[in-house]
gemmi code that builds the backbone of each chain (N, CA, C; Angstrom):
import gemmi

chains = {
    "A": [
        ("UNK", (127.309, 69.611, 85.096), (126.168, 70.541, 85.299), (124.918, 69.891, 84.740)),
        ("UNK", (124.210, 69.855, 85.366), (122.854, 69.051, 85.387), (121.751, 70.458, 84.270)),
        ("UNK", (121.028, 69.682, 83.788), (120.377, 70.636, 82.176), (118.877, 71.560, 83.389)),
        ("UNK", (119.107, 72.123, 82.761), (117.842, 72.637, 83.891), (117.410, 73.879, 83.309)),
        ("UNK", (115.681, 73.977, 83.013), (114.816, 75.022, 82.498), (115.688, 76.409, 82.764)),
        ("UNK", (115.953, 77.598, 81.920), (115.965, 78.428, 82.360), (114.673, 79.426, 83.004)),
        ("UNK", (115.047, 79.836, 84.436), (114.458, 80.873, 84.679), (114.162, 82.119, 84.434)),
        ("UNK", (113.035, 82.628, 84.116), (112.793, 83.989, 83.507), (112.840, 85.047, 84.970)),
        ("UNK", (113.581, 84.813, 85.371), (113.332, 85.231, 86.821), (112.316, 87.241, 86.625)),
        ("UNK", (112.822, 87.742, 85.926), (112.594, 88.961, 85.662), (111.141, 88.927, 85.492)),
        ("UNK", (110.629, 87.846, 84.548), (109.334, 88.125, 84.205), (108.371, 87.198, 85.492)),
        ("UNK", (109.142, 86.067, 86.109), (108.242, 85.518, 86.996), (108.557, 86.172, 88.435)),
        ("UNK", (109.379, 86.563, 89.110), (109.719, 86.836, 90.640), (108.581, 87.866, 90.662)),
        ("UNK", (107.805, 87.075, 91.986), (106.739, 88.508, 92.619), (106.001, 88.956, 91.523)),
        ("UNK", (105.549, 88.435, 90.730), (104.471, 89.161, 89.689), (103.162, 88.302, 89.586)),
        ("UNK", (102.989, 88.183, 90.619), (101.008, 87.456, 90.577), (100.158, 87.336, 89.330)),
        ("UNK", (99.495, 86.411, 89.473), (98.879, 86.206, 87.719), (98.074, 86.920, 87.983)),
        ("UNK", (97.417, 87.909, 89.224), (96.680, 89.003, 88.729), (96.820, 89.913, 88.085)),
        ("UNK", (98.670, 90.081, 88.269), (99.143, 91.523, 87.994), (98.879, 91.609, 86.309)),
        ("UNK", (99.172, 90.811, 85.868), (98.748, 91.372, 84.154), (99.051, 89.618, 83.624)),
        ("UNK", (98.615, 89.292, 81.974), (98.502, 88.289, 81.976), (100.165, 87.569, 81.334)),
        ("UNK", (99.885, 86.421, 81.602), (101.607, 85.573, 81.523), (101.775, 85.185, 80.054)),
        ("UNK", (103.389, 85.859, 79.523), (103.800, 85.996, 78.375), (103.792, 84.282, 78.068)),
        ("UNK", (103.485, 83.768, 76.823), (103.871, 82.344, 76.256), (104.913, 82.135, 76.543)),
        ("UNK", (106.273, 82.608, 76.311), (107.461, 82.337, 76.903), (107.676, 82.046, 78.354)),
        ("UNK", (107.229, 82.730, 79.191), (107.048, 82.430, 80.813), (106.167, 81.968, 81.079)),
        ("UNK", (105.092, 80.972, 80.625), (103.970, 80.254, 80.765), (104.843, 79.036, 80.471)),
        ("UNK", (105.584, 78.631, 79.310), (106.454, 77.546, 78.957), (106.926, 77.104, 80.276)),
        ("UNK", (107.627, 78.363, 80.278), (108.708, 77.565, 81.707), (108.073, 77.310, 82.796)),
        ("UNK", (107.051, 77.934, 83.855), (106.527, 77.971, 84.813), (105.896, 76.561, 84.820)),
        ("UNK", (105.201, 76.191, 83.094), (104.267, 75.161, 83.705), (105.056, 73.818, 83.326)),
        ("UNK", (106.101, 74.194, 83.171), (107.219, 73.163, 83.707), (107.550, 72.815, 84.632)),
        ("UNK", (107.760, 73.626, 85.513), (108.136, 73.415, 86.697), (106.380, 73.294, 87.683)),
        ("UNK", (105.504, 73.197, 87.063), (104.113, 73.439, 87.609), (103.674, 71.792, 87.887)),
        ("UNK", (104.337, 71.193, 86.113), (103.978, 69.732, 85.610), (104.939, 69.140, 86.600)),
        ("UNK", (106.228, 69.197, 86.970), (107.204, 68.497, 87.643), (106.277, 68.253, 89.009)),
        ("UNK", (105.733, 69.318, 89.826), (105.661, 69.070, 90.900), (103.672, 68.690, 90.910)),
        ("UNK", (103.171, 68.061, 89.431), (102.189, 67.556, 89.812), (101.988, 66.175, 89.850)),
        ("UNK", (102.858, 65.313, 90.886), (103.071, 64.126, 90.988), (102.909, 63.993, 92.553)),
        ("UNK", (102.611, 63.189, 92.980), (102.570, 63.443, 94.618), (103.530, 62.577, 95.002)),
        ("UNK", (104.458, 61.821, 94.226), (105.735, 61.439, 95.120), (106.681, 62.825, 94.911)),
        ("UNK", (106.753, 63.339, 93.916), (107.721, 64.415, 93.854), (107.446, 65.557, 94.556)),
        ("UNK", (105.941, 65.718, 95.070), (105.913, 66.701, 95.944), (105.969, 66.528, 97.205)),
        ("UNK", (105.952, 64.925, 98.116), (106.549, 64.491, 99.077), (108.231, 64.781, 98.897)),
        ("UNK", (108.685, 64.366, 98.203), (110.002, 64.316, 97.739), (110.325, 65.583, 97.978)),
        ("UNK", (110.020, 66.448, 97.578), (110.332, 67.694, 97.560), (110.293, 68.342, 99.031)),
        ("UNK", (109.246, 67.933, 99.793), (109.017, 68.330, 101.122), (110.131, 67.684, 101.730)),
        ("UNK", (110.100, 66.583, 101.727), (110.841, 66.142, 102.317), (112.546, 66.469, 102.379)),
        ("UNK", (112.869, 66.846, 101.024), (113.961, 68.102, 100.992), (114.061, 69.230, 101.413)),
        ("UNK", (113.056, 69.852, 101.260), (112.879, 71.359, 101.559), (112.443, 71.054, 103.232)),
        ("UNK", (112.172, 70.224, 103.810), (112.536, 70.462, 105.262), (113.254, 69.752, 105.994)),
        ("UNK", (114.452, 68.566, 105.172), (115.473, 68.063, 105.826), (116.467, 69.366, 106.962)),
        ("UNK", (116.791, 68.781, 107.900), (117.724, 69.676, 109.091), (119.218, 70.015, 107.864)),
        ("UNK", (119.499, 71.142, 108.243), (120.284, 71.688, 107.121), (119.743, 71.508, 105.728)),
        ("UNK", (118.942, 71.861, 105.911), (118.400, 71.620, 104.359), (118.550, 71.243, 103.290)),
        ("UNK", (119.329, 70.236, 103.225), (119.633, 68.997, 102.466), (119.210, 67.768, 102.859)),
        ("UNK", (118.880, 67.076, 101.853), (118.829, 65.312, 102.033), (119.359, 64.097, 101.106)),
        ("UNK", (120.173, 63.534, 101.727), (120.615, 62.379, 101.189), (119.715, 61.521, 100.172)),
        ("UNK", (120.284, 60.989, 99.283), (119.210, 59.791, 98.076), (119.105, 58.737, 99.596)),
        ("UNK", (119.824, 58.318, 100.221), (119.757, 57.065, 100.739), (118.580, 57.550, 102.183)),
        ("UNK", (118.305, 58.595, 102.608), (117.470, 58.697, 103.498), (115.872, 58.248, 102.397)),
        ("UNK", (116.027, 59.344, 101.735), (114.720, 59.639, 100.689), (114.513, 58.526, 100.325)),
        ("UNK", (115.065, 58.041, 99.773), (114.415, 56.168, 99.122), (113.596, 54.949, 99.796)),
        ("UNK", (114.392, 54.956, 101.684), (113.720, 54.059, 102.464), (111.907, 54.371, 102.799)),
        ("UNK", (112.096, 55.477, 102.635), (110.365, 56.333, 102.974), (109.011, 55.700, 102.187)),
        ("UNK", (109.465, 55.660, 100.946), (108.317, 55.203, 99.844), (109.043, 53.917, 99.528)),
        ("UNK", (107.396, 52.767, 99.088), (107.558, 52.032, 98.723), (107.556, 51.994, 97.112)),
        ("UNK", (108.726, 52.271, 97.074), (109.292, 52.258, 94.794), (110.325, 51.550, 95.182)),
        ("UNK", (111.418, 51.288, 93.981), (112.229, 50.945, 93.453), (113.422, 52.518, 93.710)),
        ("UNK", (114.595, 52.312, 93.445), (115.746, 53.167, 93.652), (115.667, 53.899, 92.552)),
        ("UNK", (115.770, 53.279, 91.401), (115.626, 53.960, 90.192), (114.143, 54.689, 90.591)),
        ("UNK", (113.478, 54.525, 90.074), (112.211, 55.378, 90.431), (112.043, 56.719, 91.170)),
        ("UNK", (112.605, 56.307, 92.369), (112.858, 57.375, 92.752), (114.160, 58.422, 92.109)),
        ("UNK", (114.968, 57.963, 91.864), (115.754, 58.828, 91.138), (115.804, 59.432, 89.764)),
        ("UNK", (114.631, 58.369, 89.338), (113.755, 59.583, 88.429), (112.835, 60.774, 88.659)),
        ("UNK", (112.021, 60.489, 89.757), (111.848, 61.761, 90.328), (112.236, 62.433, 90.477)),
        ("UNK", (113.748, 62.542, 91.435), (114.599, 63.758, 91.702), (114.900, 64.013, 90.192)),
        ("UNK", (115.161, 63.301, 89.325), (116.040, 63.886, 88.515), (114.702, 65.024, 87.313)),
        ("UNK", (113.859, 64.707, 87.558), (112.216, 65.658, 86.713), (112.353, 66.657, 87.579)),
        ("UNK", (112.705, 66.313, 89.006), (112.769, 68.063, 89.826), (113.842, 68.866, 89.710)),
        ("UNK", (114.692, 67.930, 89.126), (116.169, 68.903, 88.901), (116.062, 69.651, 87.652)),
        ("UNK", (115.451, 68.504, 86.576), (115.328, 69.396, 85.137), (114.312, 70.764, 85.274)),
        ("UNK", (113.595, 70.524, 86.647), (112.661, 71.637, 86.158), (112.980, 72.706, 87.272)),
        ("UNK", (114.428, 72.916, 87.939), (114.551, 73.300, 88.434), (114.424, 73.732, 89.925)),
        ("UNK", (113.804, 72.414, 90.620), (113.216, 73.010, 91.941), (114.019, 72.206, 92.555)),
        ("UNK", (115.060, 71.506, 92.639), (116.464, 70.961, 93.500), (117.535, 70.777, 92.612)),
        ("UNK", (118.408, 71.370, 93.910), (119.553, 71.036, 92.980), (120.302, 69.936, 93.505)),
        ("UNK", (121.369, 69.446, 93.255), (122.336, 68.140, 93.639), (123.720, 68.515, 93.645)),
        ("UNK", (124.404, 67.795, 94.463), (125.618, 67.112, 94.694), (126.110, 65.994, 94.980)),
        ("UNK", (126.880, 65.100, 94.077), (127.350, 63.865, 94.672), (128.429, 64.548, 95.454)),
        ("UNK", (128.467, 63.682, 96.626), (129.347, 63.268, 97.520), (129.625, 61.935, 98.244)),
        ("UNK", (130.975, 61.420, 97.555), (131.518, 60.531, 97.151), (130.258, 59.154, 97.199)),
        ("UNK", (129.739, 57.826, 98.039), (129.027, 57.512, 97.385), (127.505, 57.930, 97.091)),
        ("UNK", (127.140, 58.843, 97.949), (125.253, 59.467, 97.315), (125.494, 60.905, 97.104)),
        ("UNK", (124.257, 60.888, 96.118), (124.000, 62.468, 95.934), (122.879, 63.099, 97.109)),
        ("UNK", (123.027, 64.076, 97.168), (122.429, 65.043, 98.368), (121.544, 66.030, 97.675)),
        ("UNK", (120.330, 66.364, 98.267), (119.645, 67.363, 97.190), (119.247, 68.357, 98.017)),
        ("UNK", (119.196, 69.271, 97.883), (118.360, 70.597, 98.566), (117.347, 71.707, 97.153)),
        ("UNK", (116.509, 71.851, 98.095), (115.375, 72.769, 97.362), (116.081, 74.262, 96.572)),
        ("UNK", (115.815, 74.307, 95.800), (115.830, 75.837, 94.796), (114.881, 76.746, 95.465)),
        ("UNK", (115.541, 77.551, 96.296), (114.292, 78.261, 97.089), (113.581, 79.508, 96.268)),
        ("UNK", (114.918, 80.510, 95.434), (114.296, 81.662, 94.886), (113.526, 80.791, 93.883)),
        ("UNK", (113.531, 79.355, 92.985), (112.757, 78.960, 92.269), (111.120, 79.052, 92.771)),
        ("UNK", (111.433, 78.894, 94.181), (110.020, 77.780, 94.878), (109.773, 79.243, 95.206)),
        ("UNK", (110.032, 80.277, 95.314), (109.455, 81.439, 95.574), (108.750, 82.392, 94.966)),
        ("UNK", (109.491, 82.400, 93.253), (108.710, 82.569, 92.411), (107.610, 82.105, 91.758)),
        ("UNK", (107.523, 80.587, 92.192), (106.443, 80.110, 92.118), (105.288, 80.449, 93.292)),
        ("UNK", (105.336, 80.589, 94.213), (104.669, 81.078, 95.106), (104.111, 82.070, 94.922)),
        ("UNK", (105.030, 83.145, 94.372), (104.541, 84.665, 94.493), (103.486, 84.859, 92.987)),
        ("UNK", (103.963, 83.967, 92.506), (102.986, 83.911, 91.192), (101.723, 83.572, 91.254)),
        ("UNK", (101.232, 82.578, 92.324), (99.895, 82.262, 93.350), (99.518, 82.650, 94.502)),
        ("UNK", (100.176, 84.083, 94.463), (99.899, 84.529, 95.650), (98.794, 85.873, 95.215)),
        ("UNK", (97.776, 85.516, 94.878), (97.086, 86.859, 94.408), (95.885, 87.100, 95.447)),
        ("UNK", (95.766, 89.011, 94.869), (95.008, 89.900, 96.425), (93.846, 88.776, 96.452)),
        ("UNK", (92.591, 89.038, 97.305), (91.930, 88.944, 97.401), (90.750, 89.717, 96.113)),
        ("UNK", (89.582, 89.017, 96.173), (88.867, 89.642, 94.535), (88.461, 91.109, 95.323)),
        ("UNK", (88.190, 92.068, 94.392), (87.778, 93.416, 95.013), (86.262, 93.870, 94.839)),
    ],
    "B": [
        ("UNK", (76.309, 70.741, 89.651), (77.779, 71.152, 90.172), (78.651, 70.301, 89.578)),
        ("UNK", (79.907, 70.685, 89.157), (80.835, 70.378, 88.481), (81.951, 69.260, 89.813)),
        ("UNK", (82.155, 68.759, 89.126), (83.093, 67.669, 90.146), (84.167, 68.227, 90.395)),
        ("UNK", (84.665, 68.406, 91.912), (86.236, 69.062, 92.044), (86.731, 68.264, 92.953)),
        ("UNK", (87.861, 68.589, 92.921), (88.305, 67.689, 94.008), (88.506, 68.267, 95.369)),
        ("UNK", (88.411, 67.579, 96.616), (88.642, 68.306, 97.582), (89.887, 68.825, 98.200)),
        ("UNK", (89.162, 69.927, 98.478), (90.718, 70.517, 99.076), (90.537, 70.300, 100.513)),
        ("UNK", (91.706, 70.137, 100.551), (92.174, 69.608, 102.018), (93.085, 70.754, 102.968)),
        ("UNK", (91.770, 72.095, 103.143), (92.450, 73.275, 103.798), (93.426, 73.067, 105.095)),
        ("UNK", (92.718, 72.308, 105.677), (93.609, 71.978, 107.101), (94.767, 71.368, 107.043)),
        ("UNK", (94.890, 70.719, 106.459), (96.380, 70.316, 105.544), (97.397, 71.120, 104.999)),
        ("UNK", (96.193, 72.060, 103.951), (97.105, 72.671, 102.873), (97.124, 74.025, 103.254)),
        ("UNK", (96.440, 74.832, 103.533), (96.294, 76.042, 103.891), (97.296, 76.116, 104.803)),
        ("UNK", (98.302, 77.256, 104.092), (99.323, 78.436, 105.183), (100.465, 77.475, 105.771)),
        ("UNK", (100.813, 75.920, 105.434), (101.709, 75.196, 105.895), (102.509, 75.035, 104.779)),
        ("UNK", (104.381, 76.113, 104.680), (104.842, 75.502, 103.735), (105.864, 74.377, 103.718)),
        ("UNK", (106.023, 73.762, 102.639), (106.752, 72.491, 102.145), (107.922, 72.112, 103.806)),
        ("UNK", (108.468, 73.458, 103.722), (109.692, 73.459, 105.089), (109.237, 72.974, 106.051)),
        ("UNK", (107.850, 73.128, 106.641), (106.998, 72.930, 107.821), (107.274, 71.272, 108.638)),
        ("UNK", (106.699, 71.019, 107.529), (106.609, 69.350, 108.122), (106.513, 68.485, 106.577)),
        ("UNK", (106.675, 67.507, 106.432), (106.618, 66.616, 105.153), (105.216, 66.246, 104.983)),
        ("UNK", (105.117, 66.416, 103.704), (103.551, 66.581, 103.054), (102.883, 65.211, 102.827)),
        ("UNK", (101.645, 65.057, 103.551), (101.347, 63.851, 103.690), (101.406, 63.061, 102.312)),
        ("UNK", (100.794, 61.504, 102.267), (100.538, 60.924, 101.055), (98.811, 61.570, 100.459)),
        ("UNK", (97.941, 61.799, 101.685), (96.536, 61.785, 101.321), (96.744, 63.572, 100.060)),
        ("UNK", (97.436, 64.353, 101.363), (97.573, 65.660, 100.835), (98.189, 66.306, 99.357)),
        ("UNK", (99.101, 64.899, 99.475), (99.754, 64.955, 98.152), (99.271, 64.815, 97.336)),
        ("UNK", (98.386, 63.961, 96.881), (97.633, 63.534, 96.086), (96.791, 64.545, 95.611)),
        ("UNK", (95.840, 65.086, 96.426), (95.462, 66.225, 96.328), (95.905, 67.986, 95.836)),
        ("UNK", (96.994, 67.982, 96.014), (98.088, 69.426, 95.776), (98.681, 68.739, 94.844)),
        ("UNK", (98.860, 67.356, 93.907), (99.291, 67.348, 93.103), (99.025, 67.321, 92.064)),
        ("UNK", (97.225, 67.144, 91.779), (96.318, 67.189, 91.200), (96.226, 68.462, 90.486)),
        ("UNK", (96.261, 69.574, 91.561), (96.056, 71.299, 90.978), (97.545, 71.558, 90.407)),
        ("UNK", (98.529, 71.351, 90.936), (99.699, 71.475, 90.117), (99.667, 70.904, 88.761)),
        ("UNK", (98.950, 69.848, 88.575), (99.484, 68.785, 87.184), (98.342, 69.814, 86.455)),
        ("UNK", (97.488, 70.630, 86.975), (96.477, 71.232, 85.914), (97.186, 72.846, 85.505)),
        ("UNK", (98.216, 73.069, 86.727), (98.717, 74.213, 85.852), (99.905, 73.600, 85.114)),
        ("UNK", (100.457, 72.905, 84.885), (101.440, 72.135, 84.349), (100.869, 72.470, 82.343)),
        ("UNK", (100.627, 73.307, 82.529), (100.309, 73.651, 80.987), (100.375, 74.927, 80.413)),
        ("UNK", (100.888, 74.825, 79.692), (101.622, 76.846, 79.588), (99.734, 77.046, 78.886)),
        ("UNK", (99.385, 76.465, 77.816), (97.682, 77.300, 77.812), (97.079, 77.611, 79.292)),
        ("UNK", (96.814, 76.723, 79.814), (95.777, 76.345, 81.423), (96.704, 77.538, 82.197)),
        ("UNK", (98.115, 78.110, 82.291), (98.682, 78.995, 83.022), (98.115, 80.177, 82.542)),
        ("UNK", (98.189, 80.383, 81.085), (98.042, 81.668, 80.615), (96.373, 82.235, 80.845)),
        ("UNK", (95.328, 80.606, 80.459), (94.209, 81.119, 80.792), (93.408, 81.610, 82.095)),
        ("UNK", (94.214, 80.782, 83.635), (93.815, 80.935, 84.913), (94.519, 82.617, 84.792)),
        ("UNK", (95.463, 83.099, 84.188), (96.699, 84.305, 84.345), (95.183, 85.220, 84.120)),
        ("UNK", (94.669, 85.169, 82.919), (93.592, 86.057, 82.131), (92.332, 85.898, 82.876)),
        ("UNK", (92.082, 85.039, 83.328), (90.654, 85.042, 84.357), (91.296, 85.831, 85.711)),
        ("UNK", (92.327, 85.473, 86.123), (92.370, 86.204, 87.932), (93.156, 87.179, 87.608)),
        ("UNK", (93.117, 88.257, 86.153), (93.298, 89.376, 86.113), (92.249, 89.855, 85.690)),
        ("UNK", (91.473, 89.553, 84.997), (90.107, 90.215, 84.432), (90.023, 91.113, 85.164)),
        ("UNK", (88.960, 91.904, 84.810), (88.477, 93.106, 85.346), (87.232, 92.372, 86.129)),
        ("UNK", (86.989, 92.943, 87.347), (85.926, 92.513, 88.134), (86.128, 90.969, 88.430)),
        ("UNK", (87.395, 90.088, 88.010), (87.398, 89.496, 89.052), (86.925, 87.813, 88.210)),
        ("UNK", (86.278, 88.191, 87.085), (86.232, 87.532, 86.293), (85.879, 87.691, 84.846)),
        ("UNK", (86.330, 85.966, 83.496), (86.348, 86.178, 82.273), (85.430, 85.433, 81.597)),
        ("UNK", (84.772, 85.643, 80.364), (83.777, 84.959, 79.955), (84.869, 84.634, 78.882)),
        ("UNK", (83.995, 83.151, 78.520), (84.873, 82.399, 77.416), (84.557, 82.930, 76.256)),
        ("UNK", (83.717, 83.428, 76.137), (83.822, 84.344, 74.703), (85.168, 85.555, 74.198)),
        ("UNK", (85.779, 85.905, 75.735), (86.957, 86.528, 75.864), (88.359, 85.811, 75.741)),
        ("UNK", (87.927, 84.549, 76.520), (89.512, 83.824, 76.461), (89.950, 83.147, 74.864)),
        ("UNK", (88.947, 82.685, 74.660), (88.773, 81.765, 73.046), (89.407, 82.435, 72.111)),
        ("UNK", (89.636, 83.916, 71.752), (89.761, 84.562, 70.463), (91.196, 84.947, 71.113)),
        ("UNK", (91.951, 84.571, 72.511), (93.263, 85.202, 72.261), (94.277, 83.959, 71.837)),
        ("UNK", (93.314, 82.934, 71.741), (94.903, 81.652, 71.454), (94.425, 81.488, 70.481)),
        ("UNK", (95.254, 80.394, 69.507), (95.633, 80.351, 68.466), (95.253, 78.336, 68.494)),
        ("UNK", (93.479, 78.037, 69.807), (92.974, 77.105, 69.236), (91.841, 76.937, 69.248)),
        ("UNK", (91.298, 75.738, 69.297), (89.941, 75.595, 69.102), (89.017, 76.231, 70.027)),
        ("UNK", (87.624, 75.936, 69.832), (86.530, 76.511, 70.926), (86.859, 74.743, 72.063)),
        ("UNK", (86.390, 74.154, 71.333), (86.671, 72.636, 72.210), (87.822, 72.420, 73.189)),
        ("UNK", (88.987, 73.090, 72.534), (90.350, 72.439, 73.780), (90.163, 73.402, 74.011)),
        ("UNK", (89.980, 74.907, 73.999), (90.166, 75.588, 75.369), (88.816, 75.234, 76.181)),
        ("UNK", (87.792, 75.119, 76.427), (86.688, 74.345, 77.043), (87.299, 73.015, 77.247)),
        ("UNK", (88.488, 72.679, 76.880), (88.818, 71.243, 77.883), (89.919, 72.089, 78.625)),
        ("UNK", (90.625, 72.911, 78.143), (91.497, 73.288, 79.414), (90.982, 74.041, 80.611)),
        ("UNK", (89.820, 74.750, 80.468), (88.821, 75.316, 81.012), (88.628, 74.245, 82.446)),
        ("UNK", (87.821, 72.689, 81.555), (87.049, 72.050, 82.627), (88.120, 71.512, 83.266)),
        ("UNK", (89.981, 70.866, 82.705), (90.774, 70.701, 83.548), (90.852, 71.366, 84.646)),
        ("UNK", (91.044, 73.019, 84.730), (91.182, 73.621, 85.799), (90.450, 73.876, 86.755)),
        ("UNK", (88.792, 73.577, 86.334), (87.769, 73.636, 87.359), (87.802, 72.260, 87.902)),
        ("UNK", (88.294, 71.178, 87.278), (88.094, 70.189, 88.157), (88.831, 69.840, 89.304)),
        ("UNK", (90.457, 70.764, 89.170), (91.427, 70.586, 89.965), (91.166, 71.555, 90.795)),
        ("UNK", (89.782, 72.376, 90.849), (89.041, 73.193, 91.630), (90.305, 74.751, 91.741)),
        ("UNK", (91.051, 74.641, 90.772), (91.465, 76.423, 90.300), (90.528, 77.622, 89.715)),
        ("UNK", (89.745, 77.111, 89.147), (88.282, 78.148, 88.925), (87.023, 77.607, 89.136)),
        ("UNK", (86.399, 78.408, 89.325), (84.647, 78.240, 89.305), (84.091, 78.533, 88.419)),
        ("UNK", (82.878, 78.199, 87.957), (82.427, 79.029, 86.475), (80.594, 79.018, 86.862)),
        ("UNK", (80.085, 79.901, 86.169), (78.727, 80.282, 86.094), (78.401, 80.390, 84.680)),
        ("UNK", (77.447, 79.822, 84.340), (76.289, 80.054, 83.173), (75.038, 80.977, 82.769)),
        ("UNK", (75.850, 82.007, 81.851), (74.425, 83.404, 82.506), (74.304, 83.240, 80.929)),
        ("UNK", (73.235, 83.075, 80.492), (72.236, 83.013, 79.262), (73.457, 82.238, 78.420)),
        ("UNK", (73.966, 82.390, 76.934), (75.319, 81.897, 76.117), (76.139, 81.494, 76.462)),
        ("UNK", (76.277, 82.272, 77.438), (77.745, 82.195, 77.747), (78.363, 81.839, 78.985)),
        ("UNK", (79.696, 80.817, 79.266), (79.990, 80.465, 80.607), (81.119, 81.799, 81.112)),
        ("UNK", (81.587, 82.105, 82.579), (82.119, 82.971, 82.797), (83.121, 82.197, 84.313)),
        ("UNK", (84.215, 82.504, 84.194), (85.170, 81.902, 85.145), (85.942, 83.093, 85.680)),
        ("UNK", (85.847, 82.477, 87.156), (86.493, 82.876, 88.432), (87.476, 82.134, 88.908)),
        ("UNK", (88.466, 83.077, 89.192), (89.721, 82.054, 89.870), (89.558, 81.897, 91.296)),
        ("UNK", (89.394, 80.286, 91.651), (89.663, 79.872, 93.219), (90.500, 80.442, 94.145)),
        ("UNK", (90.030, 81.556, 94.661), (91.334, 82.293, 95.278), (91.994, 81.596, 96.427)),
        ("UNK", (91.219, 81.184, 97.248), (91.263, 80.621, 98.828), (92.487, 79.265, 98.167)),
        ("UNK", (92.035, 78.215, 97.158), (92.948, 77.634, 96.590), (93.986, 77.541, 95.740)),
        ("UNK", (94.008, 78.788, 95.371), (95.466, 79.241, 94.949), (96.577, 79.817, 95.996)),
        ("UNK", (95.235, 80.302, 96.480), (96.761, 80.984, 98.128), (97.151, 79.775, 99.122)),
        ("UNK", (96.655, 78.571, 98.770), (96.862, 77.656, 99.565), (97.852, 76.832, 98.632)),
        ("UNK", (98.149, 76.869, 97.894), (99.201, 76.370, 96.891), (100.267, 77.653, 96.877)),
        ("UNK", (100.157, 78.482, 97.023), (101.452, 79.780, 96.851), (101.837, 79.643, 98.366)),
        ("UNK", (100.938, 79.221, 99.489), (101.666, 79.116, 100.502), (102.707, 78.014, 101.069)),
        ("UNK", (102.162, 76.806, 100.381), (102.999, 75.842, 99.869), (104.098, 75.930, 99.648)),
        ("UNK", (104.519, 76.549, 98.741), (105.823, 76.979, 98.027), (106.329, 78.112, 98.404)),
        ("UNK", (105.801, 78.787, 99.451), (106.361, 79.659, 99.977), (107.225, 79.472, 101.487)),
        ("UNK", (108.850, 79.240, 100.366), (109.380, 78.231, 102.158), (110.519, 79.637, 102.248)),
        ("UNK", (110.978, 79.401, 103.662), (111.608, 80.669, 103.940), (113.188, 80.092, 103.480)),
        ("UNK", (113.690, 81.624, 103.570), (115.431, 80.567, 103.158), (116.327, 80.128, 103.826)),
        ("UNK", (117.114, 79.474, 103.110), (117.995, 77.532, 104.325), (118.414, 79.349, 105.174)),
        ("UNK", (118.499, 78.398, 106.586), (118.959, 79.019, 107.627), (120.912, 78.454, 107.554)),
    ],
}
model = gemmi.Model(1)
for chain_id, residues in chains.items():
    chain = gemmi.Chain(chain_id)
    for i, (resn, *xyz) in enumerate(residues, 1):
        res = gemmi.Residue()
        res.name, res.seqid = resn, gemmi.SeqId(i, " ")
        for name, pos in zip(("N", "CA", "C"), xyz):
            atom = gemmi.Atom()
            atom.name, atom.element = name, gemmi.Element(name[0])
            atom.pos, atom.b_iso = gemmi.Position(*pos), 0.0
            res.add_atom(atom)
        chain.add_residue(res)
    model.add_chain(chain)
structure = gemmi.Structure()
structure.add_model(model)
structure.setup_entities()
C-alpha cells in the first residue's frame, strides 16, 4: 500500500472556498495535493492518465511522450500518488496508473465558486 | 499593474483533464496557479478573500488571523496575484483583494473530470 495524504473528504467534498473559510487542518492537505499538481509535467502526466481509453495508463506508454529520464518520470507519478491524485498497480512487468477521481473532484468543487454578487 | 501571468482561457476554460491531454504551453501556465495554492497559508487566505462579505478582503483583515508577519502574508498575498488568483486595489492605507473568479472556475473545471466509464 502506497503512503498517501489522508483525505478530509467531509470537510473538502463540494464545499467552495466561498462557502466559509478552510480549517488549517484541510488547508494542509488540499495544498498538498494543490503543490503536487503545480508542476507541468505532472499535470500533463496526470491528463494524460485521466484521459487514457479505459482510464488507465501504462508507465511504458507515459515515459516515451516527454523528453526525461525513466526515473524522473517515476518520480512524478510517485508525488501524485503521495498526494493522492493516482493510484497504481503493478502488473507483472509495469505499473498502470489511473486518476483518483472523487480526489480530483473535491478539488474541483473547492474552485468552483458562485459568481461575485 | 501588477505582473500576472497569462491565462490561457481558450485552452483552459471548461476543458477537463479527461478531454484531451493538456498541452506543454498550457501546462506551464495551470501549473503556475496550482504551485501558488500549494500552500495551506495562500489556501486559507484566497478561502477568506472569496468568502468575504461583498466579495472582497482588506489586508488589515487577513493579517491579524494568522499567527505571522505583516511581510510574509504580503508575500503570500503577491504570490497569488501573480499566479493571477486575486486582484487587489489600493484605496487610501490600505490594499484590498478580490478573488479571480473567471480563473478559478477555469482551474475547478480542470479537475472536474467525469467518472471512468
Amino acid at each position: 500500500m502506497s503512503k498517501q495524504l489522508t483525505v478530509l473528504e467531509s470537510e473538502v467534498c463540494c464545499a467552495p472556498l466561498t462557502a466559509a473559510t478552510v480549517s488549517a487542518e484541510a488547508a494542509t492537505d488540499l495544498a498538498a495535493a494543490f503543490k503536487a499538481l503545480g508542476d507541468p509535467v505532472r499535470l500533463q502526466l496526470l491528463s494524460m492518465i485521466a484521459s487514457a481509453d479505459g482510464g488507465e495508463a501504462c508507465v511504458c506508454d507515459l515515459t516515451p511522450a516527454f523528453d526525461l529520464t525513466g526515473p524522473t518520470i517515476s518520480h512524478h507519478l510517485k508525488v501524485l500518488r503521495e498526494a493522492g491524485l493516482v493510484e497504481s498497480d503493478r502488473r507483472g512487468t509495469w505499473v498502470w496508473y489511473r486518476a483518483n477521481r472523487p480526489r480530483m473532484a473535491a478539488l474541483s468543487a473547492l474552485l468552483d465558486i458562485a459568481p461575485a454578487t
